[in-house]
N, C-alpha and C positions, 0 to 999 in steps of 0.2 A: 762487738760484732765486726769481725775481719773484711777487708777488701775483698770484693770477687775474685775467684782465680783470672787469670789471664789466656787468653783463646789458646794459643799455643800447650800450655798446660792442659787445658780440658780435652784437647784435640791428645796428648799422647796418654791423658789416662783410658781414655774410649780406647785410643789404639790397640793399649794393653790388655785390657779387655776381651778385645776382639782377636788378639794375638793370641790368647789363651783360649777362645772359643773355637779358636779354627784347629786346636791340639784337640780340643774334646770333641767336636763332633768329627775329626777325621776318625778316630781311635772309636768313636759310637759306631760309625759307619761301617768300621771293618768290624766290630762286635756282630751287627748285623748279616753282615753278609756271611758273617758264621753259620751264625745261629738259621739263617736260611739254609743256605747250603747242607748242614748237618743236622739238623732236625726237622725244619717245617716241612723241604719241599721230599723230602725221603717217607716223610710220613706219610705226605697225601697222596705222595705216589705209591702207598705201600698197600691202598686197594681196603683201608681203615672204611668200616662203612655204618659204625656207630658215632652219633652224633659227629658225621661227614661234614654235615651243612653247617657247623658251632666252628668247625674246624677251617673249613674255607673262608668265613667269615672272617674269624683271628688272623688267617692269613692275609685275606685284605689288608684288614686295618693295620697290623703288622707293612705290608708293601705301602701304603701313604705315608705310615711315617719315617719308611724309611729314604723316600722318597726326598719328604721336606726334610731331613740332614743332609742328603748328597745335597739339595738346592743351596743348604746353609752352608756348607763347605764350599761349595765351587765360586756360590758368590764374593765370600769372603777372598778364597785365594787369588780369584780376578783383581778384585780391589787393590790387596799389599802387592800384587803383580807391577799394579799401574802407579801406585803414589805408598808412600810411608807412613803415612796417617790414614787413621779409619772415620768417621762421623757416625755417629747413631744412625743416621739416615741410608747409610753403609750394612747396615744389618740386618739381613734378610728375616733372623727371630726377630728382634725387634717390629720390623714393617709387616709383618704377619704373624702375630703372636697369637691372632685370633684362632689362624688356622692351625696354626702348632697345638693349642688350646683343644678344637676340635677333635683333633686324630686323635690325642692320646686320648678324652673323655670317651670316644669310642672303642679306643683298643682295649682299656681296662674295663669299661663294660661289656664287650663281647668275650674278654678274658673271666669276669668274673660270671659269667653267664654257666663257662667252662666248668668252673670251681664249683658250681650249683649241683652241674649234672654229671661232676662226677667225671667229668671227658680223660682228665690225664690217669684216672685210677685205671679205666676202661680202655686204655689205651696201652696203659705199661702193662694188664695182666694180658688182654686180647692179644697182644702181639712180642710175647716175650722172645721169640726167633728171632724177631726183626731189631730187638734190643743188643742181644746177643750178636749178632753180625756187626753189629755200629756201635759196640763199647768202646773200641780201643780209638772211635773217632767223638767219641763222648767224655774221654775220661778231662781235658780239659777244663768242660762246662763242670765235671762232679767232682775235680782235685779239693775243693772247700766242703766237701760233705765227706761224711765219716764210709767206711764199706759198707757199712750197715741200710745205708739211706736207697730207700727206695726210687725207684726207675720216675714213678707219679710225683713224689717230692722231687724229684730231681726237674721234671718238666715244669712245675709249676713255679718252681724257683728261678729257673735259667732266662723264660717266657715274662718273669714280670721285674725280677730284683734288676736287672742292667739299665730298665725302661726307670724304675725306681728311680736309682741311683743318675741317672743322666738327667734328669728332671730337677736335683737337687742342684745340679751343677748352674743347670738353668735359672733356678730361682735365686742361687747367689749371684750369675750374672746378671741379671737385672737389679740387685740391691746393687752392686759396684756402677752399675750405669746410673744411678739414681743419685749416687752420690760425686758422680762426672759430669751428667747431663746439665743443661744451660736451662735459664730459667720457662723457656718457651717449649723445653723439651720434657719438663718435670711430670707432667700432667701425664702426659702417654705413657712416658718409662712407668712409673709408676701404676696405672692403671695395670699395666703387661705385668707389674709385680706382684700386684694383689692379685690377679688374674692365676698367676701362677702359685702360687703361697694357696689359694683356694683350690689348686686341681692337685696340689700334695694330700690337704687335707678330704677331698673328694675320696681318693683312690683309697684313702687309708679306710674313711668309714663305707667305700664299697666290699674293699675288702674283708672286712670286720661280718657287714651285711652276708656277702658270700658264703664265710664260715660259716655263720649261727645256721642260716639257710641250711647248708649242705648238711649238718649235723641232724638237723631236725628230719630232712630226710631218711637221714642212715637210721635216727630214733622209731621213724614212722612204718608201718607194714606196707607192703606194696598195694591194698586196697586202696590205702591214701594216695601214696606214692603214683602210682598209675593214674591217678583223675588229677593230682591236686600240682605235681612238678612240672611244672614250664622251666625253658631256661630263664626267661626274663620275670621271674618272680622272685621275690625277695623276703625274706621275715624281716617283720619291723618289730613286732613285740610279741611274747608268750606269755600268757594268765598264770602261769609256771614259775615265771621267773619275777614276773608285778603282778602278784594275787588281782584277779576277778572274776565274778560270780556268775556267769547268767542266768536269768530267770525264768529258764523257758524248761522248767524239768530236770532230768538227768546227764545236763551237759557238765564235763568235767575239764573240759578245757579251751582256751579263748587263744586264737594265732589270729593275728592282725598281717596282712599282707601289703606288699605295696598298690595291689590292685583289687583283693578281697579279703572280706571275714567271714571265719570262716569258726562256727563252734562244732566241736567233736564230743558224739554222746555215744560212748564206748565204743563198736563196730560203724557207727554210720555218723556221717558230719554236713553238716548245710555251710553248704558259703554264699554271701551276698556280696555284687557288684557293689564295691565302694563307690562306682559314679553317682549308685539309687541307694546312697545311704545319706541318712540322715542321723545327726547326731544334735540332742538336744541333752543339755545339763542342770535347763530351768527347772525340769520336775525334780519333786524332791518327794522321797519318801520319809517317814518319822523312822530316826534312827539309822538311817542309811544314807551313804553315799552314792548316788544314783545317776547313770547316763541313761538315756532314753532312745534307742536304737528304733527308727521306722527306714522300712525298706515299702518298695510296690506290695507286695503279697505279706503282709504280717510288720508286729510290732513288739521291740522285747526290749528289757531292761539287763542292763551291765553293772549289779553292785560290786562296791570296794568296799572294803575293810575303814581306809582310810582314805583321809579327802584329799594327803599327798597323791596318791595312787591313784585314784579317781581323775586329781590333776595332769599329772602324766598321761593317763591314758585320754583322756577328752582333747590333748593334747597332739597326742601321734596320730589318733584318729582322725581329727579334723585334717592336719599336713596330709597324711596319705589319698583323704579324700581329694583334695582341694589338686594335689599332684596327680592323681590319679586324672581328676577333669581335664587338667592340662595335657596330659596325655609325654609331660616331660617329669621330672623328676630335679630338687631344686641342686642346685651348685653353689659349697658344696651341699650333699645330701641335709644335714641337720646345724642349721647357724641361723644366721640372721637373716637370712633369704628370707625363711618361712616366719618370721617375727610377725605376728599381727595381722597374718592373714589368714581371713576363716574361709571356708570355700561356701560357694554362693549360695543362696537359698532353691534360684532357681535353676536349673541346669536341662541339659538337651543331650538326648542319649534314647537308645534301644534295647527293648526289654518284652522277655519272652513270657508269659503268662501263663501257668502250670496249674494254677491252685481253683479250684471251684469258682463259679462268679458265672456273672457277664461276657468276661474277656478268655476263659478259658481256652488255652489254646493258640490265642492270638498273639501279636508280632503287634509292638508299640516302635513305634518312633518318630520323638519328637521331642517336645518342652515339658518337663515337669516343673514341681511345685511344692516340698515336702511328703514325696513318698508318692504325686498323683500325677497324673496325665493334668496338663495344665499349661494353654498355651495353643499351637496350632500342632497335630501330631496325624500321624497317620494308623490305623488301626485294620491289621491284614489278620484273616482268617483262614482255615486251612482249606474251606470248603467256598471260597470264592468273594464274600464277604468283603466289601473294604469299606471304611469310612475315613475321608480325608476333609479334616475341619478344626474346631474351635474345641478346646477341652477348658473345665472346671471343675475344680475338686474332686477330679478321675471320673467328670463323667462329663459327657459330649456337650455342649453348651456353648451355644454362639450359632454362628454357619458352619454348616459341614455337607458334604455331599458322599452319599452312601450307595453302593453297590450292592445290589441283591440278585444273583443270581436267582433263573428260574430252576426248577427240577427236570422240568420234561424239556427244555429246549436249550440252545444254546444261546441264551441272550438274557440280559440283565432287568432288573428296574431301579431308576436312577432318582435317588432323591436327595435335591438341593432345596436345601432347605432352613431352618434358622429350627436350634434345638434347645429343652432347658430343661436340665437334671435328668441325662440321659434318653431324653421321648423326644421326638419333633412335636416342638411347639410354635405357632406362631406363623409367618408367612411360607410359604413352599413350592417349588415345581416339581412333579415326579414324571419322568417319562417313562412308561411302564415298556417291557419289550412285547407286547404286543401293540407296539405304536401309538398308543394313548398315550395323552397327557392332562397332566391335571398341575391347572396352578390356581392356586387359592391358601386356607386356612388350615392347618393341621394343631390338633393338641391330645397328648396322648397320645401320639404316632398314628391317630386316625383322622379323616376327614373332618374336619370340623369348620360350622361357619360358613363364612361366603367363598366360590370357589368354582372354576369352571371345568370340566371334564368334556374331550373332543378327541372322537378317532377322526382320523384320517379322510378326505372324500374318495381314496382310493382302496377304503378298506371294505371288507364284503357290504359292516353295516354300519354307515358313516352316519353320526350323531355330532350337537354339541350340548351339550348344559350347562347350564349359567344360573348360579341360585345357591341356597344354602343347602345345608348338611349338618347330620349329626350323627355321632359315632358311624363316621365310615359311609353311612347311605342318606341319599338325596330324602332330602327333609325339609320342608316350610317352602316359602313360593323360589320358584326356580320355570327357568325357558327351557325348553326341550326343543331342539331342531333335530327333528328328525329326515335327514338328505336324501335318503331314499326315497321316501314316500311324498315328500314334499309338501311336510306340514310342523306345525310349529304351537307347541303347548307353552299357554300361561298359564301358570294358576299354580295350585298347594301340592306337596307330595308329603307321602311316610312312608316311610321305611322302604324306600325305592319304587314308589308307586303313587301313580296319581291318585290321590285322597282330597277331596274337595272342592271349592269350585274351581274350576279351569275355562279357559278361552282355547279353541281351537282352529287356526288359521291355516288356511291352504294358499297354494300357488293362484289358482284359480280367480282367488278373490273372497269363495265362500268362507263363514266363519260362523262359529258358533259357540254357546256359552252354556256348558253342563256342568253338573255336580257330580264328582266321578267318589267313586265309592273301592277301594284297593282293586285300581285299573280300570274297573268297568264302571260306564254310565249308567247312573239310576238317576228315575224323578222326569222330568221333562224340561226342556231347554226351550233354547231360544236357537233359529237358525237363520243368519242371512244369506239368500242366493244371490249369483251373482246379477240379476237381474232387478236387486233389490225387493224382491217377494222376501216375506218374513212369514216362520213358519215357526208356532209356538208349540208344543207338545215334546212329545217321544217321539225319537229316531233313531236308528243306526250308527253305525261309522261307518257306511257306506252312504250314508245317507238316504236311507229309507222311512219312508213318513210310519211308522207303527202307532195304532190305537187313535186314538181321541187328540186330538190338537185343532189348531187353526191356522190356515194359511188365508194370507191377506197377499195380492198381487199388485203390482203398479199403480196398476190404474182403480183402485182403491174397491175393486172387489174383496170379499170374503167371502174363503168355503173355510164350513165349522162343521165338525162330524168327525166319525171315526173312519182311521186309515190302513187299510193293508197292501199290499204286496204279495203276486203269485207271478213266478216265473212265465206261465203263458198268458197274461191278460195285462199284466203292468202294476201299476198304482190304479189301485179302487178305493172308493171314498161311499160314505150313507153320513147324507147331512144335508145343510142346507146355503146354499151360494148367494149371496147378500149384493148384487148386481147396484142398490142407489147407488153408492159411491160415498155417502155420507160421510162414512169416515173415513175418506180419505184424507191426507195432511201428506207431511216430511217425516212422520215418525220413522218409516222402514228407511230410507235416504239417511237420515242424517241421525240414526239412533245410534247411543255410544254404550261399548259396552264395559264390563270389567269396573265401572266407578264405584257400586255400591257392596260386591262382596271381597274388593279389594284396595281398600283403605290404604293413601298413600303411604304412609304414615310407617306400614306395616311392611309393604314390601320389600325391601332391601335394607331390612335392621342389620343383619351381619355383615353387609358392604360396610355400612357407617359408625359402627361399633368400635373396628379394631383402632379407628382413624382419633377416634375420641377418647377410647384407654388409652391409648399412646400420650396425649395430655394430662391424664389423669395419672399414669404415673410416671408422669417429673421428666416425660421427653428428652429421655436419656438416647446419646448419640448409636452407643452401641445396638439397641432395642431398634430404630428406627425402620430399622428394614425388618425384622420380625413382624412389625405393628401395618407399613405401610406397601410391603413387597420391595422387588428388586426393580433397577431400571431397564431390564433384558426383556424382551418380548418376540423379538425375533427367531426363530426354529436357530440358526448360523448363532448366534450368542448363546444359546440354549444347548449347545452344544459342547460349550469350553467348558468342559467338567473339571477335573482336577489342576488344570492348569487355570483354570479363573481362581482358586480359592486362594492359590498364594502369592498372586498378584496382589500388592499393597493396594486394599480400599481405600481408592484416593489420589492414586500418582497419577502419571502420566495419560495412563489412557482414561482413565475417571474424569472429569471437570474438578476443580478443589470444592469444596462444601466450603460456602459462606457460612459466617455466624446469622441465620434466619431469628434470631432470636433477639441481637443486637439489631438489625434491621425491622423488627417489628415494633419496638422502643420509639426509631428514631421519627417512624412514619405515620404516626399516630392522627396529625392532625386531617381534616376532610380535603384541604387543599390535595396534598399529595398522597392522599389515601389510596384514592381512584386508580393513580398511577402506578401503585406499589403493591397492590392489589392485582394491577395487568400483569406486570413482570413477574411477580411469584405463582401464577394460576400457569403462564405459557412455561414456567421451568420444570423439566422433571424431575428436577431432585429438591427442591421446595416443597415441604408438606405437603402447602397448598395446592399445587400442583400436579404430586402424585393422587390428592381424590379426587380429584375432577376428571382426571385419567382413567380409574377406578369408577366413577358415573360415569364417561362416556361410557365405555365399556359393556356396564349393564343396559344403559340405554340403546347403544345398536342393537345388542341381542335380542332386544323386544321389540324394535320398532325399527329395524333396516330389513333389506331383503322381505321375506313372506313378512314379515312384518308391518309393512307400508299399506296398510288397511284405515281404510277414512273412518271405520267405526271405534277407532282405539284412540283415535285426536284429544279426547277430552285427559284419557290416562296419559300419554304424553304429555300435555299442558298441566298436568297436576303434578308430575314427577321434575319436570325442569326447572318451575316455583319452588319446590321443596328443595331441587338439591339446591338451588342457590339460600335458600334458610342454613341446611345445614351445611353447607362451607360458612355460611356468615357465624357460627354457634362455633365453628370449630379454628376461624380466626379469633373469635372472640375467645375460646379458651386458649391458643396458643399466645395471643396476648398478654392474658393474666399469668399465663406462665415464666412469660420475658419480662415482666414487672417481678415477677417473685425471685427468679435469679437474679436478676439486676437491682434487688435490693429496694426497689421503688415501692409506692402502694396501689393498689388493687384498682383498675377502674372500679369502683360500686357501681358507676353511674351509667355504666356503658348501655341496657340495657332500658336504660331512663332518657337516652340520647335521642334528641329530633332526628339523629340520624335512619334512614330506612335500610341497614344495613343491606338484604335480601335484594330491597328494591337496586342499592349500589353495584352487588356483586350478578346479578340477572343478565344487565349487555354484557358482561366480560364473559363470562361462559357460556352465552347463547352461540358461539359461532361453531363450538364442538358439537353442538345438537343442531344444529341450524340446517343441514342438506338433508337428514329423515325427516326433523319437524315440516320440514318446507314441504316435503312430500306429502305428508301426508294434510296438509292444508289444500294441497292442490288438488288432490283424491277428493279431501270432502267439497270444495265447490268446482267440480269439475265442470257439473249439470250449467251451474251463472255463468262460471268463466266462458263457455263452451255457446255461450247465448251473448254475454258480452264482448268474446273477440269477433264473432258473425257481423254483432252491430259495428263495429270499430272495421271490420272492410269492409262494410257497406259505405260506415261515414265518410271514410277515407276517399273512396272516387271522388266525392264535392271539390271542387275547385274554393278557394279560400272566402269568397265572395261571396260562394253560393252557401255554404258550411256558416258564418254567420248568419246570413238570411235564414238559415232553418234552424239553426238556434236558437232565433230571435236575439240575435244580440246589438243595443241599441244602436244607430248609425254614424251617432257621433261618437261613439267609441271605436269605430273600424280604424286599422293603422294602415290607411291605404297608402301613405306614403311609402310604407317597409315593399310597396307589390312595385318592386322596379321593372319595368317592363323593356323589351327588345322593339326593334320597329316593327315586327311584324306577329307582337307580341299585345293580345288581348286583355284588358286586365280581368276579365271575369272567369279566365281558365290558368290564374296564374295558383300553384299552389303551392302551402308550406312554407309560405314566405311571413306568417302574420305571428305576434307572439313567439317569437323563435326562438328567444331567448330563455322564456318562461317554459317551454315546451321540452328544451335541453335541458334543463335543470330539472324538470319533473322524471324526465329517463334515468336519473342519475337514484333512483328510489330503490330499483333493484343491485343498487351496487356494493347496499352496506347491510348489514345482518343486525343492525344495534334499532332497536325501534324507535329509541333517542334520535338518531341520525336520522330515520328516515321523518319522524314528523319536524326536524328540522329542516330538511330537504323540502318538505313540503311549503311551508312557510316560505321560504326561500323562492319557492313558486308562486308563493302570492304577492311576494314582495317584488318580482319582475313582471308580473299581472300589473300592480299597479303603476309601476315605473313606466312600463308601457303608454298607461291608458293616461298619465300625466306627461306623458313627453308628447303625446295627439291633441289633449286638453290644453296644453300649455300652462297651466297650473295645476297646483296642489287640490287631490281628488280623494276622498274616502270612498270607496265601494260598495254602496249598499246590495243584503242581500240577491235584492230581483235584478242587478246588474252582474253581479262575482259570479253568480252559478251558471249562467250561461257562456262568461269566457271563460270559466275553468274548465267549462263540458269541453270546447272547442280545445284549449289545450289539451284534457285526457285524452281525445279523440286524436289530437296528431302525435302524442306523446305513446300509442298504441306502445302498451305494458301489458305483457303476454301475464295470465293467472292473476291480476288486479284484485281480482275479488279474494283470492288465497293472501295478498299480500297486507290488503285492508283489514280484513281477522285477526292476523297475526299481531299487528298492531297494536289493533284496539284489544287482543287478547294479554298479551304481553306488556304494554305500556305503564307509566308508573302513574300510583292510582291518583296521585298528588295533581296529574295534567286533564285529570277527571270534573269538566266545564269550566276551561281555561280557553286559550285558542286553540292549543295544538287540536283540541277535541273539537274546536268548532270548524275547524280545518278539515279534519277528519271527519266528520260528519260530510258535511260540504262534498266533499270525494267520494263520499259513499253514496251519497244521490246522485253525482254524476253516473254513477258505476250502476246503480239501480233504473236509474233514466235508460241508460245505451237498453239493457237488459229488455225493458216495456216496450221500447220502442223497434225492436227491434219485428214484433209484428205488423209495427206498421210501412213495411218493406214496400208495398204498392206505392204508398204516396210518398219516400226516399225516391222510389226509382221516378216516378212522374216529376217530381222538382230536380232528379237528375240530369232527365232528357230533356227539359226545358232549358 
């Protein structure tokens, strides 16, 4: 191996080089400005107005590259202007080979575009006048053709052979540079070489491509001709020239294009977008060589003779496809570009829908799949129709949001919704254009399941419904608000009509519980007025006493007989009026209704249904919202139609999705149960989370607004208990389900566990129910409370002195020292000064919603009762009974807690059953006498007010 050359040397063979390049492209440039001058621009100006725009185009690309020769000349003769030596880095082809590359890929394809259509044939016969004036400035360019040579040979030779031949010169100058160039220069020259060596062998198989194309034309009748010749179409292959069969009938022959295929059965021919083709070669028939042709609309087979042939073909067709998707064509056209590359399975493209179906008619655009809509696409119709969503296996599946135009009007109905094998299945909102909406459950593209429906309150006849459905209409227990009338039905429907029993609640107060029969009341009910009179028989909806019943009044009359009703006499009655009073009680007061013909158990199965399939099958991420709904509720969210769908679920404006599933593993134990438990129940995109969202939900519907009726407290109390059962049932299956992906085994035991799951998850989701349920606590002891806060401002006037003294609370337990007094300050009128601490901490009861807290708060009150009563004793004191009850009374008493007696129910109604004759319960007891004490004594007002004024 020889010594490197020496810089000197290198530097004059480039020179040389470039001294011979600057002789060819002066001598290209003046070629050009011939060939302008005398051909192009006479022609375009000669008013040619077939295939014009193929022509101006050529002209283009023709002016860039002539453009980059003037640049390569001028730079060059600058250079040997200024020094004797040239460098690579001196050579304006070399430093943009790329661009060089460019222009001519484009001139010879808009040239062979020419040669397709035939342009120079059409040009030499259209304008033979204009030939004949500008021969004698032509005969130059045709001195190398015989007289014989046509005007069109003569254009297509002049237009490409110069381009040809200067090209040649090019790729030898970069082989001489390769063998000049320095070792840091090797890499580029040579890139620019193969670069070049590739755009000879380009042109040659465009050219090749051009011919066969153009001939097949001339072969073809103008029916083809006229549909099927573009300039930028190509033939790649003829079933003519490489036998192949198709299988689809009477077709006789197979043209493979560079953008479609296209079979010809005598007079008429189908072609298919090669972007929506599919080619498979797996299937095999016995005795045949077989490709497998699926397009959108239909599916056919390509036999061969031979499996060379078959090779071949499964061959150009995949390339063409595969280029075709790219939307380029490889360089050059058939080499090692295209080596081992099959085009994708799944592709994204637009496609028109002609054949019988579902889709006929419509406009696809989007992701396919082998031959199907698959992926996220949009599906337009002619008659207004859109759907923009989730596709599988060519049919709508996932989320999607649909357009349905009405007939009569001009406005839509809009359904978002989750679909599966073409039907909305699964969770939905449809905003209908008459300003309804409904979001709930769909399957089968009808209503199904749990699911609310609500116009407007500005619409003529404003409703809401809350409750289930089946095919399409209101079915099983569901709330009816009806806005107008201002009343609000519980209870059963079929087939869009109240069927069974129902609760009927008004504004007023009244309420009442009948058996309705498809819309109309039969049988006799139960009515409460708002006076708390109960009125047992048949009535009206206006409320009219009809036939035979029994009204029972307050004050513990009854009239029993039968009732009518006549416009000028009123309500007449034949019976008899039961004046002892005997049976009087609390029944009418504090009767509850709705417990016995509606089983909690029963009511809201479709609410809790979808939350527990979603477990049961394998709480797959995609399904999730199908199963669970969306996180939108707001009208303004509810409105991002197609621009929400292709917003990536999940990015930015989403929150990311934790693994809930990995976090249910880790938090197993009771320690951080409780904890992980709070956090997943306050998040909306945690299972847990969205049904508790989904129970509140149903429980406003029933019990806020016209709802807050003291006779419904016990049905609230029984749905609150339950849903915290069924989130405990449905953490406990989303459990066993994170054990089962995570490989683990199964709690068995979970269900064996001292744990009181229900009892655990009860305070965490009481505070979503907490301001109806409080309501409606407050309603039922309105009558106590209402008698209890009387007594609490009566007790309150006592000065702190006098308030124990009528207590009786013993004397050596007075904290007289806490009564700091002023000089002109008495101590028997000082007040609020005694127990102050124990008195602040019992205020602090209304502050928490958890009944855990509050009978700790309580305690806490007894523990600075006695801290007290030890800090006046000076020593260590137990409290018996007959002492505790009368400072606790005096604390309740200055500790004045508005609805006490609503608060004390609650409590004791909600508390865990385990604190059942413990303290917190003897505590609570303890408070409930105080609270019953205030109550009794509150008639004994005379002798308050005489130990007052003493």
């Amino acid at each position: 191996m020889g010594s490197p050359p020496l810089r000197g040397q290198v530097d004059m063979s480039i020179t040389d080089v470039a001294a011979s390049l600057l002789r060819t492209e002066d001598s290209f440039s003046a070629c050009l400005a011939r060939i302008n001058s005398i051909l192009l621009q006479p022609l375009l100006q000669s008013g040619f107005s077939e295939n014009a725009k193929l022509l101006a185009e050529l002209n283009d690309r023709f002016q860039v590259i002539w453009d980059l020769t003037e640049e390569s000349y001028r730079t060059l003769k600058q250079t040997f202007g200024v020094s004797e030596s040239v460098g690579i880095q001196d050579l304006y082809l070399a430093q943009k080979a790329d661009l060089f590359l460019d222009a001519y890929i484009q001139y010879f394809s808009t040239f062979t575009s020419c040669v397709v259509t035939q342009v120079f044939d059409h040009a030499a016969r259209n304008k033979s006048d204009f030939w004949k004036t500008h021969k004698p400035s032509l005969q130059q360019f045709l001195a190398d053709f015989s007289p014989g040579t046509s005007v069109a040979v003569a254009l297509h030779t002049v237009l490409h052979k110069p381009f040809w031949e200067h090209l040649q010169k090019y790729s030898l100058v970069f082989s001489q540079l390769k063998e000049a160039a320095g070792q840091n220069q090797v890499k580029e020259v040579s890139e620019a070489a193969e670069g070049f060596a590739n755009l000879l062998l380009f042109i040659c198989q465009a050219l090749d491509e051009a011919n066969l194309t153009r001939n097949l034309w001339k072969s073809l009748g103008h029916k083809f001709t006229d549909v099927l010749c573009v300039p930028e179409r190509r033939l790649l292959e003829d079933s003519r020239n490489l036998a192949l069969f198709p299988s689809t009938g009477r077709s006789d022959r197979v043209l493979l294009f560079n953008d479609i295929l296209v079979l010809i059965q005598g007079n008429t021919f189908q072609s298919f977008d090669l972007k929506l083709t599919w080619v498979d070669a797996s299937f095999k028939e016995t005795g045949k060589h077989t490709l497998r042709i699926t397009t959108p609309e239909g599916m056919f087979f390509l036999l061969a003779k031979e499996p060379e042939s078959r090779a071949v073909w499964q061959w150009k067709l995949n390339q063409a496809v595969r280029q075709a998707l790219s939307g380029k064509r490889d360089f050059p056209l058939w080499g090692e570009a295209g080596r081992g590359r099959d085009p994708p399975v799944c592709r994204c493209c637009s496609f028109n829908f002609r054949e019988e179906g579902r889709f006929k008619g419509a406009t696809y655009e989007g992701e396919w799949r082998l031959s199907k809509p698959h992926g996220k696409g949009t599906l337009t119709w002619p008659d207004g129709r859109n759907y923009v969503g989730d596709f599988q296996d060519g049919m709508e599946h996932g989320f999607g949001i649909c357009l349905v135009p009405r007939a009569s009007e001009d406005r839509y109905d809009c359904y978002k919704c989750h679909w599966r094998e073409g039907k909305m299945n699964g969770y939905g909102i449809c905003e209908y254009g008459d300003e309804m909406v409904y979001k709930g459950y769909f399957k089968d593209n009808v209503r199904q399941g749990f699911g609310t429906l609500e116009n407007p309150s500005d619409a003529e006849k404003p409703f809401k419904y809350s409750g289930h459905w089946e095919n399409d209409k209101k079915h099983g227990y569901g709330v009816w608000d009806d806005k107008e009338r201002g009343e609000r039905y519980i209870g059963m429907w079929q087939e869009d009509q109240r069927h069974g029993p129902g609760l009927v609640l008004m504004q007023s107060g009244v309420c009442y519980q009948r058996t309705f029969h498809m819309d109309k009341m039969v049988g006799s009910g139960t009515l409460l007025l708002e006076d708390d009179s109960i009125f047992v028989g048949n009535f009206t909806r206006d409320l009219t006493f009809v036939g035979k019943g029994k009204l029972t009044f307050p004050n513990g009359f009854i009239l029993e007989g039968t009732f009518s009703s006549k416009s000028t006499h009123g309500l007449q009655t034949q019976g008899v009026l039961d004046t002892s009073g005997d049976q009087q009680d609390d029944t009418a007061e504090k009767l509850q209704l709705g417990l016995e013909v509606f089983p909690v158990e029963k009511r809201w199965e479709g609410l809790c249904s979808p939350f527990l399939e979603f477990v049961h099958s394998g709480g797959q991420g995609e399904t999730e919202e199908a199963f669970m709904g969306f996180h939108v509720q707001t009208s303004k969210e509810l409105r991002k139609s197609q621009e929400y769908l292709f917003c990536h679920r999940g990015t930015d404006e989403t929150p990311r999705k934790v693994d809930y599933l990995e976090e249910l593993v880790e938090h197993q134990e009771k320690v951080d149960l409780q904890d992980y438990l709070h956090q997943a129940l306050q998040s909306s995109l945690h299972p847990l989370g969205k049904f508790l969202k989904a129970l509140t939900l149903a429980f406003q519907a029933s019990y806020s607004g016209i709802g807050a009726n003291k006779h419904l407290l016990s049905m609230a109390q029984q749905e609150i208990k339950h849903y915290a059962k069924k989130i405990w049932e449905f953490y406990q299956g989303l459990l066993r389900l994170a054990l089962e992906v995570k490989g683990q085994p199964s709690a068995e035991d979970m269900e064996e566990s001292d744990l009181n799951g229900p009892a655990l998850v009860l305070p965490l989701i009481l505070p979503c129910f907490y301001p109806d349920l409080s309501m409606l606590y407050m309603l039922y002891h309105q009558k106590e409370d209402d008698l209890y806060c009387q007594g609490i401002m009566d007790l309150s006037l006592f000065p702190d002195v006098k308030l124990l003294e009528f207590l009786e609370v013993q004397k050596y337990l007075w904290p007289l020292k806490d009564l700091t007094l002023t000089s002109n300050q008495r101590r028997s009128l000082v007040k609020d000064r005694c127990f102050l601490s124990a008195t602040e901490c019992l205020q602090k009861l209304i502050t928490t919603v958890d009944p855990r807290e509050k009978l700790d708060i309580l305690q806490k009150t007894y523990e600075e009762i006695e801290k007290t009563v030890n800090r006046v004793l000076e020593k260590e004191y137990s409290l018996p009974m007959d002492d505790l009850l009368p400072l606790l009374m005096y604390v309740v008493t200055r500790a004045s807690i508005q609805h006490l007696g609503a608060e004390i129910h609650l409590i004791r109604d909600l508390m865990d059953s385990t604190n059942e004759g413990g303290m917190y319960d003897f505590l609570l007891t303890a408070l409930e006498s105080c609270y019953n004490f205030i109550q009794k004594e509150i008639r004994l007002r005379p002798s308050w007010q005489v130990l007052h004024n003493s």
